[in-house]
N, C-alpha and C positions, 0 to 999 in steps of 0.2 A: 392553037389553043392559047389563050392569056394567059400571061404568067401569074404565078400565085402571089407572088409579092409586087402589087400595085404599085410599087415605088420604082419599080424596073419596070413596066408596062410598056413595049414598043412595039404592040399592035397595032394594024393599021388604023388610022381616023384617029390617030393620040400622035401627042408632039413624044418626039424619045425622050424619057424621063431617067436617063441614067444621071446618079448620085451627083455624078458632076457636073449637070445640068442643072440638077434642081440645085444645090449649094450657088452657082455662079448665078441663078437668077435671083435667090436673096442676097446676092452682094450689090445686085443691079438695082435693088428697089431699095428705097428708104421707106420705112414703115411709117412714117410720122408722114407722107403724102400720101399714102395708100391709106392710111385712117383719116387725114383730114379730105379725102376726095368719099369715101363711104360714108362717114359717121357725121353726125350732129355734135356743133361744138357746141358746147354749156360758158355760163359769167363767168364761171370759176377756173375756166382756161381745160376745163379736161373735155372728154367727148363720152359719149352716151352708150355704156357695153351694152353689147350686140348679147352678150351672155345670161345677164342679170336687170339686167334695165336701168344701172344705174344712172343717175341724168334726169329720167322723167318724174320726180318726184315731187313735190311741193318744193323742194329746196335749190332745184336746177341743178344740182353740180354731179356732173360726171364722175366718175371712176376710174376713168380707162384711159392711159397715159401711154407715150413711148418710150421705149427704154434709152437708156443712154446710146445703144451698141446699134442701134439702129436697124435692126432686126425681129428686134420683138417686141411686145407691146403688154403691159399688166395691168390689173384691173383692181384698185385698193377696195375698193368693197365689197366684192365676190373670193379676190384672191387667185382671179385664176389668168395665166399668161399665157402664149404661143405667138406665131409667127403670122404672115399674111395669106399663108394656107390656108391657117386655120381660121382667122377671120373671115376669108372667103368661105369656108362652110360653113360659116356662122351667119353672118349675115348672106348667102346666098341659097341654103338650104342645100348644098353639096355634099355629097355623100361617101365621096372615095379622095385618096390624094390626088389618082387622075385627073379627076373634075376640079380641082381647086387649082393643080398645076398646071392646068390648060388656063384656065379663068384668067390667072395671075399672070399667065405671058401674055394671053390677050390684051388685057387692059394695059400691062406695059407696053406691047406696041403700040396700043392706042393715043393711050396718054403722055408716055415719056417725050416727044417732041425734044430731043438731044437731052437737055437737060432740066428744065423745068418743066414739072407735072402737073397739071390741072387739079383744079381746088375747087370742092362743091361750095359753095358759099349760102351762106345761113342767110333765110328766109324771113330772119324777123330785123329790121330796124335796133341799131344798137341805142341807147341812151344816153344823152346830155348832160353829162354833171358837171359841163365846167365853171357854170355859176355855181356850187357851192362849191366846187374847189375853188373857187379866187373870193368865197366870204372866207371861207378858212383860215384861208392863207394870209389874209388880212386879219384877221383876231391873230393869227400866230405871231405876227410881226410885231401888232402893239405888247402882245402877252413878252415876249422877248425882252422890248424896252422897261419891264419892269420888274426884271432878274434878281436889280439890286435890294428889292426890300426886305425891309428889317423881319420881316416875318419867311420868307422865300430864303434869305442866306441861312437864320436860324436852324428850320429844317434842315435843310443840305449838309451845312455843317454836321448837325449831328448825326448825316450819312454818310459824313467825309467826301463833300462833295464840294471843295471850292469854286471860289467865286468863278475866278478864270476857266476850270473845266465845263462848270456850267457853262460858260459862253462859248466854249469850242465846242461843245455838244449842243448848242441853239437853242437849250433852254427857256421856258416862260415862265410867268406866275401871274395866274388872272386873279385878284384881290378880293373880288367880288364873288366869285366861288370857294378863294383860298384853296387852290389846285395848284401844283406844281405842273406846267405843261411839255410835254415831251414829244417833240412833232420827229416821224419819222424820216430817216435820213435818206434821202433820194423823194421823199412824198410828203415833203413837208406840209399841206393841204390836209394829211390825215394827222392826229396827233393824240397821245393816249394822256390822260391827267389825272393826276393824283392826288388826293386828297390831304391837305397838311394834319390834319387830327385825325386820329384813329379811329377814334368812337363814330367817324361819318360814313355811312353806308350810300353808295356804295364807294367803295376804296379808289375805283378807279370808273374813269368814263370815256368817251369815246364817241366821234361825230355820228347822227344819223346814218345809216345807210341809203335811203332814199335821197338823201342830199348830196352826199359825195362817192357814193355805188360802193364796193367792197371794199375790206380793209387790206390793202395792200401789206407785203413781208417786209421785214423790218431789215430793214440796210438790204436791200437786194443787189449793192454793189458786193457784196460781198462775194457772190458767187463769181463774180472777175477774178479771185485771188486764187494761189491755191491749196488753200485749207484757209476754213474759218471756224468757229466755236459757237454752237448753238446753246443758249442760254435761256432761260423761262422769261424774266421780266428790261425790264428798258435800263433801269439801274445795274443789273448784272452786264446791262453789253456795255455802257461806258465805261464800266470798270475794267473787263478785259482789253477793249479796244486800249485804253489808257497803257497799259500793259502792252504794246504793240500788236495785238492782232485782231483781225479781223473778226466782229461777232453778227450773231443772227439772233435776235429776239422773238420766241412765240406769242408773246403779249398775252397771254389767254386764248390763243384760238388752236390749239392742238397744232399737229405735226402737219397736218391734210396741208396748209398752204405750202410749205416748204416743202414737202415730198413734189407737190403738184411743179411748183418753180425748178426745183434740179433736175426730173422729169424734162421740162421744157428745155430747159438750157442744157440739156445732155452734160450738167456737172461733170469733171476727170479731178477734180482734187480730192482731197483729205476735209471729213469733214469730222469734229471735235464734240462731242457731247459733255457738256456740264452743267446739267439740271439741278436742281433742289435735289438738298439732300432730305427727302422723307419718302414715306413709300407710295406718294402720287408721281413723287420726281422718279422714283424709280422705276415707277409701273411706266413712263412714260418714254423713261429712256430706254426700254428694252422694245414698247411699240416701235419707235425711232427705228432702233437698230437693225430691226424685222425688217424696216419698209426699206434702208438706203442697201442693206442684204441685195435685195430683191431687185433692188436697180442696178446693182456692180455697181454701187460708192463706197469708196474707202471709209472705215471711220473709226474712232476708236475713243471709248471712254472713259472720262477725265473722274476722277474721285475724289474728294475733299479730304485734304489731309489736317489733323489736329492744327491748330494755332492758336498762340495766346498765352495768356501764365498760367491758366487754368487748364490747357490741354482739352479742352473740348472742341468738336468739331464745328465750324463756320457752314451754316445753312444755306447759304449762297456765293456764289463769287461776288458779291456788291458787300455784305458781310466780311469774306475772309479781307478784300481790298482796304477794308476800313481799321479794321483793325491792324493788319499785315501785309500793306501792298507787295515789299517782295517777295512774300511768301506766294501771289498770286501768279506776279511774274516768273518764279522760277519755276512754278507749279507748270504751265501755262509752257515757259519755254523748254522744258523737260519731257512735255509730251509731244512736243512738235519734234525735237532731237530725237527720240524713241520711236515715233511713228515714222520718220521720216527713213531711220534705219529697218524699221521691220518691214516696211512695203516698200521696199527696193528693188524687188525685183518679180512685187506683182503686177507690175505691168505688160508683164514676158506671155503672161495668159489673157485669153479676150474677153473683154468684159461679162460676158453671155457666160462663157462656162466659169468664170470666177463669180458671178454672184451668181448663178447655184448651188455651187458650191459651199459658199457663206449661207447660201438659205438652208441647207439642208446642214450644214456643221452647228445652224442656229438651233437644230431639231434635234442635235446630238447623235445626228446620221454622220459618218468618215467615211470613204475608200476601206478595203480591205487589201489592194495591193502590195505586196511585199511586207504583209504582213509576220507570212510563216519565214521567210526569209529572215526578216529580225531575232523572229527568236531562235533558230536555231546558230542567228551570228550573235545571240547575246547581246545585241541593241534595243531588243523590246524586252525583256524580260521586266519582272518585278520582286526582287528580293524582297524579304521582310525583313525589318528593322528589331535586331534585336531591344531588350527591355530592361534589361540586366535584372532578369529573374530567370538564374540560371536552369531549374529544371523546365520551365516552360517555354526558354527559347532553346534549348535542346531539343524537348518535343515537337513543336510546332514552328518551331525558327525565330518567334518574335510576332512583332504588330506586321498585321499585313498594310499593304498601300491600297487600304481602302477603308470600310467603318469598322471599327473595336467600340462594341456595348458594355460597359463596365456596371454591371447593377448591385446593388445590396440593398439592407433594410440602413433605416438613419444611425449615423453613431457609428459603423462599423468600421469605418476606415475609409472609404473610396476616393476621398479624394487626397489622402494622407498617401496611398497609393501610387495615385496620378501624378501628384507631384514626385514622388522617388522617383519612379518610371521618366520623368521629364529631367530631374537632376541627372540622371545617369546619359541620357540622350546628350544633352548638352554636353559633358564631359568627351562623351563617343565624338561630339564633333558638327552635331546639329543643332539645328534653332527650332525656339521651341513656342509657339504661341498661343498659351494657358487662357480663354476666354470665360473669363469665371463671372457668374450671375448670381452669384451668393455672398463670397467675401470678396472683402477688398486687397489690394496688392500687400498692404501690411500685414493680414492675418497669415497669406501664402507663404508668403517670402519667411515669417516667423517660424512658422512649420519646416521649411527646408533648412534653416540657418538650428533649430531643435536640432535635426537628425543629423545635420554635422556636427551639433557638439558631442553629440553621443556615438559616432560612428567614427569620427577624428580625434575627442577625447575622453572618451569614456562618460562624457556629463550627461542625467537625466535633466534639461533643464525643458519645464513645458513649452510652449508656444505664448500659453496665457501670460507666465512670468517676462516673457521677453519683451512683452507687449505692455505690461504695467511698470510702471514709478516704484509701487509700493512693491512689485515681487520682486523687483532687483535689487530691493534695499536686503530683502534675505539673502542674498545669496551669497557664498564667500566667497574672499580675495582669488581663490585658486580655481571656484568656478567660474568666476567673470571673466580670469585668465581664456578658463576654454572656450567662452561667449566670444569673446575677442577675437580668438584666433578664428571660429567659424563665420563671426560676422565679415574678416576680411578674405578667407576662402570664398564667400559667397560671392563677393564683387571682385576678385580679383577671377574666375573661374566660373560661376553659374549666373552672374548680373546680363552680361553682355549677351547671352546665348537666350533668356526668359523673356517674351513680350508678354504685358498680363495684360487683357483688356476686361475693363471693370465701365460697360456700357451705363449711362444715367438710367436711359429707360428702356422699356424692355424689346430687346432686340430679334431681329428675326434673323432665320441662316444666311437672309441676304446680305446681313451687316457682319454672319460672320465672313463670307466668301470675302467682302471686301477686305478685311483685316488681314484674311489668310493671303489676298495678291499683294500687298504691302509685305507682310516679313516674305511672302515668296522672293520678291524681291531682295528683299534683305538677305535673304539666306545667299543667293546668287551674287550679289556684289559680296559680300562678305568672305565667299568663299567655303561654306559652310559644307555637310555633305546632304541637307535638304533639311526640309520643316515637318517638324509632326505637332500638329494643331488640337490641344483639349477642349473641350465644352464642358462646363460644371456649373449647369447640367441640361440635358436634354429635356425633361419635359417645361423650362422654366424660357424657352424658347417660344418669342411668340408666334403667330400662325402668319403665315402671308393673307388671310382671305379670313378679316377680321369675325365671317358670318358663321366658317367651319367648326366642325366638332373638334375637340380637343386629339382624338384621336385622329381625327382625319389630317391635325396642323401636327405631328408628330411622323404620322407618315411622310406629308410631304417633307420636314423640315429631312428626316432619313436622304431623302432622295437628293435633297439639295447638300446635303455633307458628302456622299456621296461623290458627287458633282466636283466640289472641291476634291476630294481623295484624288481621282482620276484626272483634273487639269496639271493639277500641283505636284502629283506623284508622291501622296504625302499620308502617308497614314494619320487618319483620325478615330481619336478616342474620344468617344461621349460618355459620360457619366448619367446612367439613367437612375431615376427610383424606382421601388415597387410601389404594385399596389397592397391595398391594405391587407386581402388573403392572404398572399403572400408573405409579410411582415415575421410570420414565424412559424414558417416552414422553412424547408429548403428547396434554395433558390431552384426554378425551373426554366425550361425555355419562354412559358406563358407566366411567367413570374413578374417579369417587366409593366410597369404601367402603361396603359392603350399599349399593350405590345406587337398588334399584327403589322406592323411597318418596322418595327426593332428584329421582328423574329423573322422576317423574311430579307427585310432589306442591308443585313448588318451581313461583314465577311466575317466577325467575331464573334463573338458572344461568353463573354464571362462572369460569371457569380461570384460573388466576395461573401459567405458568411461564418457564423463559430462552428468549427471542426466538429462533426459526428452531432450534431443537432437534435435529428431525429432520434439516435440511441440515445439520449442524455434526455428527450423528453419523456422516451418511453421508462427508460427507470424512475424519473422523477412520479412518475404517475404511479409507477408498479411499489414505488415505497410510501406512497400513501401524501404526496405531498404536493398535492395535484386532482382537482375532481375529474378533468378531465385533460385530453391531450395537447388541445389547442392552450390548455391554462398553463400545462407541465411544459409547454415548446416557448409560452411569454415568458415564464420563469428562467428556460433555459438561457433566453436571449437578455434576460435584466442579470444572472449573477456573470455569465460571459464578463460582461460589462464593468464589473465590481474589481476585476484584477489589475495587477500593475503589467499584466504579460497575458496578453490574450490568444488562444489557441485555434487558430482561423484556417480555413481550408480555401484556396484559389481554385473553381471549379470550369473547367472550359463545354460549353453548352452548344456553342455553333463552330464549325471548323470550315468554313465552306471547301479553304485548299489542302486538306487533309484529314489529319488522325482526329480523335478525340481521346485525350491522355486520361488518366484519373486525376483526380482530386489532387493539388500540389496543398503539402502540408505547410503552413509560416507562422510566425511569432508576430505579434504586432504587438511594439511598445505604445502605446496612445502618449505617453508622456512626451515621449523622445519620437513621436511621429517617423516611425524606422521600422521596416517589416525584415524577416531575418529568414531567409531562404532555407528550412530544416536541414532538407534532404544533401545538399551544396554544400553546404555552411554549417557542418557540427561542433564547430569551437563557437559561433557567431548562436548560436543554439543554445549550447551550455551557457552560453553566458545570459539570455534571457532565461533559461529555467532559474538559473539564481536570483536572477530580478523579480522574479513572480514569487520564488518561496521565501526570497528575505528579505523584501519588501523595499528594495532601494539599490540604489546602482554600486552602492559599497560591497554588496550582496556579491554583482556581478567579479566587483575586482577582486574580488578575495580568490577567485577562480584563476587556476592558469589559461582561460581562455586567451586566445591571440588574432580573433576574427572580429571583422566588422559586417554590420548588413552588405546588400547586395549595392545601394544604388551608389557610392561613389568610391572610381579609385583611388589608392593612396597619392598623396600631394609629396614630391620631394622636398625634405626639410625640413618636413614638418612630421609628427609620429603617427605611423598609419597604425598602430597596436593605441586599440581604445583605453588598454589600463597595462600601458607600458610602462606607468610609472611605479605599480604593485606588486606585476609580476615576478 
């Protein structure tokens, strides 16, 4: 009787197919002779999937490449890979592994002849283009001799592109078109040109096809090396190569030629992604990364870091070079040292099950081996990060390492909040990367250096004041003193720990992931005990997929913060709004604006608004000063607003890894931007009740209180009692 599992089949009239037969007969075949002896090769160097058809198309060019590992074979336009099995059921119409692993040793004894295999050879007449390669190459030659002109240095210059680099890089300038010529290196016969005025469409041009056949990859010496740097336009590769390393230019024709050439030449190096910085560069660099996944090529992508006096980021490497060359080079030699240390010892695994692995970790698929292991050795575990809001990291521990939704109506506090919560993280000993979409780093930093004058000295000075000329001409000798002292607590103690990024335009989570692998690193060289990352705020994020709904680019952006929590191990807090129902009620889980991605995809979820809401709207209404509820609950939320000491409730809505507490009671001074933990904190309590009934921080001193808020510790040396000088 045949056995059930076809892959052990050693019935009679079947070769024996134990495991270790069928393994030793793919180490005997190269796949890339088993598909060039079946399959039809295409201009574009691929061959014609057996799968999908791709190849016979109007455009010729195949799909179906061999893998580096020489065993498998993948198909960039279907997506779908296997071995020479499977290609024999595919192109044979075979139906069992029996029949395909009989097929396969057949034709190797056939064809193997010791060491070289028989190749079906293509049936159509290849094409003559070496007269226009040799007109080409003759225009390129005179174009060259005319590098020097006054119009050709002009340009360049003002792309930092001296005379002499021009001429190490074979540069032209045809006068007569007014193109700057850029013949590629190794194929100087094809060459791409550039238009010297901007306003001239099109920007760049590029030899017929029917004259000189396809456009060859741009420096294909490259793949000799081991690792080069793939870069979008011909300007960015002389600039990195200037920089010593090796680059690859896509010229405008997408990834497909360069996938197709590594493919061929069974690439083994490190290859370097630094695309445009926009969200074409982006979308493109993550295509990239899918496809060299999928071949087992190493790679690893490069980021544009700030340069210049203005701190804005450079849109290309031909940009950053120009203004910053060794910002380029250290950039440039920084990921080569980095790269060179993290895959050190991926070579120990074989190509074949290391890029599955990168294909499926690309999918946010991982192993689950030795997982439970981890946690019960306290290796994988995930503490939450306390908040220094004592009753609620009692309760619930602190932020989890994953999302925290911070929602209220406008004006309430939340980000006066986020920033305590961040002052106090820093102090604990972490770094903190504030990504704010509303104010700039001066208005922030004004707010945290308030709630140290007031939590360090007793001063109510606002944020506004600190911020104007004309409000620090009020203020007196003995408050300036306390401004003083908090402006240099703040840089001697909270400066170094706060990245604020204050985006130009408006940003999506993928600009913030980048920011957040920047201070991760930071946090790591530093020394720190990790990164907790704000957004202020979530809906002010733009959408990855400019066509989607509002809601739908809020879901995703969820998922993409997310994403960072879990690489980074870093709790993120986003600052949501509501919508407008919500406005003056009390906060709910569906309270959040487009909330069904906040409500399901968040591990937190908390509400910031005025204590007891609801009771305060229903008297208002039952005492006649109100037509209705919704009118009594806007009233409630406009005289909230009127005091010097506001009466606020922290409500927790989502808990995913636990309890859900009640209502934590706080004090929010708005002046003094400082929330005063009730329940914890009863001297730090009396002393805002005296600020709200006697209308000024003298109010408080008069009080023997001896507390400060919750967000920072005492500084030695300095007086941790806010009205130590009264008491």
């Amino acid at each position: 009787m045949p056995s059930v599992n076809p892959i052990l089949d050693c019935t009679k009239g079947s070769k024996c197919m134990s495991v270790l037969n069928y393994q030793g007969l793919k180490k005997k075949l190269h796949i890339a002779d088993f598909i060039a002896y079946h399959l039809e090769k295409t201009d574009d160097g691929g061959y014609v999937c057996p799968y999908c058809g791709s190849g016979t198309g109007r455009h010729g060019t195949g799909g179906l490449y061999p893998m580096p590992d020489g065993e498998h074979c993948f198909c960039h336009a279907c997506h779908t890979s296997g071995d020479a099995f499977d290609l024999a059921c595919a192109i044979k119409g075979l139906n069992t592994p029996t029949e395909a692993y009989n097929y396969v040793s057949d034709w190797l004894d056939l064809h193997c002849g010791g060491t070289v295999f028989a190749k079906r050879q293509e049936q159509r007449s290849e094409t003559d283009y070496s007269t226009g390669r040799e007109a080409e190459l003759g225009l390129v030659e005179s174009w060259r001799n005319n590098i020097d002109d006054p119009e050709a240095i002009e340009y360049l210059t003002e792309r930092g592109v001296s005379s002499e680099m021009a001429r190490r890089h074979g540069l032209g300038y045809d006068p007569d078109r007014r193109r700057i010529v850029l013949s590629v290196p190794g194929a100087s016969y094809y060459h791409v040109d550039r238009a010297i005025d901007d306003d001239v469409a099109p920007k760049y041009t590029k030899p017929k096809r029917s004259l000189v056949g396809p456009a060859p990859l741009w420096n294909q010496g490259a793949l000799g090396c081991d690792h080069f740097v793939v870069v979008e336009g011909p300007f960015d590769a002389m600039a990195v190569e200037e920089c010593g390393h090796p680059a690859v230019a896509l010229t405008g024709t997408g990834c497909s030629l360069l996938i197709k050439t590594i493919g061929e030449h069974g690439y083994g190096g490190t290859v370097f992604i630094l695309l445009d910085d926009d969200d074409a560069g982006q979308t493109a660099t993550e295509s990239l990364r899918g496809e060299l996944n999928r071949l087992g090529v190493l790679n690893c992508t490069i980021a544009m870091t700030p340069a210049g006096p203005d701190g804005s980021t450079p849109k290309d490497p031909a940009e950053l070079f120009r203004s910053e060359p060794d910002g380029l080079k250290k950039l440039l030699d920084g990921a080569a040292e980095y790269a060179a240390a993290a895959f050190q010892s991926a070579g120990s695994m074989t190509p074949s099950v290391e890029s599955y692995r990168q294909a499926l970790a690309e999918m946010g698929c991982y192993g689950s081996g030795g997982a439970a292991t981890r946690l019960l050795t306290l290796a994988d575990t995930r503490d939450p990060v306390p908040c220094g809001i004592p009753t609620l990291d009692s309760a619930i521990g602190g932020l989890p390492r994953g999302v925290t939704a911070a929602g209220a109506a406008s004006s309430v506090g939340k980000t006066a909040l986020c920033l305590q919560i961040a002052a106090y993280l820093i102090a604990s000993g972490f770094l903190c990367l504030y990504y704010s979409l509303e104010m700039d780093a001066g208005m922030l930093v004004s707010r945290i250096v308030s709630s140290i004058a007031y939590t360090d000295g007793g001063a109510i000075i606002p944020s506004g004041k600190i911020m104007s000329s004309t409000g620090r001409q009020s203020l007196p000798s003995s408050t300036m003193a306390v401004l003083d002292r908090a402006v240099k607590r703040f840089d001697d103690e909270i400066g170094d720990g706060l990245i604020i990024a204050n985006p130009i335009s408006q940003p999506t989570a993928a600009h913030v992931e980048k920011a957040a692998s920047y201070a991760h690193s930071i946090a790591q060289e530093t020394g720190k005990k990790g990164l907790v990352v704000f957004v202020d705020y979530l809906q002010l994020l733009a959408p990855m997929d400019a066509k989607c709904s509002e809601r739908t680019a809020v879901d995703a952006n969820i998922i993409r913060l997310q994403h960072i929590a879990h690489t980074y191990d870093a709790p993120v807090v986003a600052i949501s709004s509501l919508n407008r129902a919500a406005y003056f009620s009390e906060v709910a889980l569906d309270s959040m604006k487009e909330s069904g991605g906040i409500e399901y995809g968040c591990d937190l979820l908390l509400g910031l608004q005025p204590a007891n809401l609801a009771s305060k709207a229903r008297d208002l209404k039952k005492a006649g000063e109100a037509t209705s509820i919704e009118a009594a609950a806007r009233k409630a939320m406009h005289d909230s607003k009127l005091t010097m000491v506001r009466d606020v409730e922290l409500t927790v809505l989502k808990n995913r890894n636990g309890m859900i507490p009640g209502p934590i009671k706080l004090d929010f001074i708005p002046s003094a931007s400082t929330f005063v933990d009730v329940a914890s904190d009863p001297a730090g309590h009396q002393a805002a009740v005296a600020i709200r009934d006697g209308g000024s921080s003298a109010a408080a001193q008069s009080t023997s209180a001896g507390a400060w808020g919750p967000g920072f510790p005492p500084i030695v040396g300095m007086p941790s009692d806010p009205h130590a000088d009264v008491a």
